[in-house]
N, C-alpha and C positions, 0 to 999 in steps of 0.2 A: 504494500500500500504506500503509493508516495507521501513524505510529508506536506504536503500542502493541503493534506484530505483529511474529513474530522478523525481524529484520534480520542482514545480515551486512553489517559496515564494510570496505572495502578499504582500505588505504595508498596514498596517492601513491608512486610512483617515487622520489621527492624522501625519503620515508622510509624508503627500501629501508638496510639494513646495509651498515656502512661496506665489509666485503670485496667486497662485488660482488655480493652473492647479492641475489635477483630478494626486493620485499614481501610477506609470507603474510598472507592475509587472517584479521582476528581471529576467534576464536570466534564466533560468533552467540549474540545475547544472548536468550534464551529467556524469555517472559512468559507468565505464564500468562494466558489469555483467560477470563472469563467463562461460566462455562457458557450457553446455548443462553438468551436471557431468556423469561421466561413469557409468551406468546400476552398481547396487550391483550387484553384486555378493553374494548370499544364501550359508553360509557358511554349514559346514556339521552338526552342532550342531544347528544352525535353525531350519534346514531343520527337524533332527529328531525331535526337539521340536514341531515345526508345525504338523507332521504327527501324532507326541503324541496326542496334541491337539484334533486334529480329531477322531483319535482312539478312547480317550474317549470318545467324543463326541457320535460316533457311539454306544459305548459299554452305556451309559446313556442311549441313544435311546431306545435300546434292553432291558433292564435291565425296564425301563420303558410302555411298551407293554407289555414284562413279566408279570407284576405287573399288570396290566388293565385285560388282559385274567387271571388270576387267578384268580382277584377279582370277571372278571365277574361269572367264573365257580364254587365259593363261591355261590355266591347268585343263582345261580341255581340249585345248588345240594341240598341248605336248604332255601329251600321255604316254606316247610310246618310249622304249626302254632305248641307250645310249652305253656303248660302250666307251667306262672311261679309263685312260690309262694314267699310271702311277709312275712313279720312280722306282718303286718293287711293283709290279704286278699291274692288275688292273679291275675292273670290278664295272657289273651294270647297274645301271638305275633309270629312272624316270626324267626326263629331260626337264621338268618343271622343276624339280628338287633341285637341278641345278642351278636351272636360271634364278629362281628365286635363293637361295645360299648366294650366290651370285650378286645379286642385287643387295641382301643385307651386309653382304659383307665389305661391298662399294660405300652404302651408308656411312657404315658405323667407321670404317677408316678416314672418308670422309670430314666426319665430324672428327675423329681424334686430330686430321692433320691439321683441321682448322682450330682448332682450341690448340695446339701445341704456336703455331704460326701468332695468335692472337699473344699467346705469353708471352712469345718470344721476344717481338713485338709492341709491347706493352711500355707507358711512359714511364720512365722511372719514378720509385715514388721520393717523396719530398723529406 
């Protein structure tokens, strides 16, 4: 309950009247509240941010299905098996397992060489 709303205080015990009689709790202190405030008003720059918002939103969505149906359409066009050869040996598999191992592992080097280059790089500090 915030303070600005009626309250009633109790006494401790410890404050109770010297004869014995039990503490009565004090009046309640009555504040008047604020009447009901006036409905905002969405200013026009909300309003566009809000619908930004959304936008993205939407445009993430889309952008993300994208990315499902092509993956799916990946793994069905290369189903069939690939022989791959090794430095010892050699061994088949699925051509998708490749390409996609493939592409994660362009990522994630990716981003290491770019976080290594950004340290490197970086101002000295003061």
């Amino acid at each position: 309950m915030p303070w600005g709303k009626n309250r009633t205080t109790i006494r401790p015990t410890s404050d109770a009247v010297p004869n014995g009689e039990p503490a009565v709790a004090d009046a309640p202190e009555v504040t008047e509240t604020p009447a009901a405030a006036a409905t905002a008003i969405e200013t026009r720059g909300a309003r566009l941010s809000r619908k930004a918002r959304r936008i993205r939103f939407h445009l993430y969505a889309l952008f993300t299905v994208a990315l499902i149906v092509c993956l799916v359409a990946l793994v069905i066009a290369n189903t069939r098996q690939v022989k791959l050869n090794w430095v010892f040996g050699s061994s088949t598999t699925s051509l998708v397992w490749i390409v996609l191992f493939s592409a994660i592992l362009g990522w994630l080097l990716g981003t290491v060489t770019s976080a290594l280059f950004r340290w490197r790089t970086r101002a000295p500090r003061a």
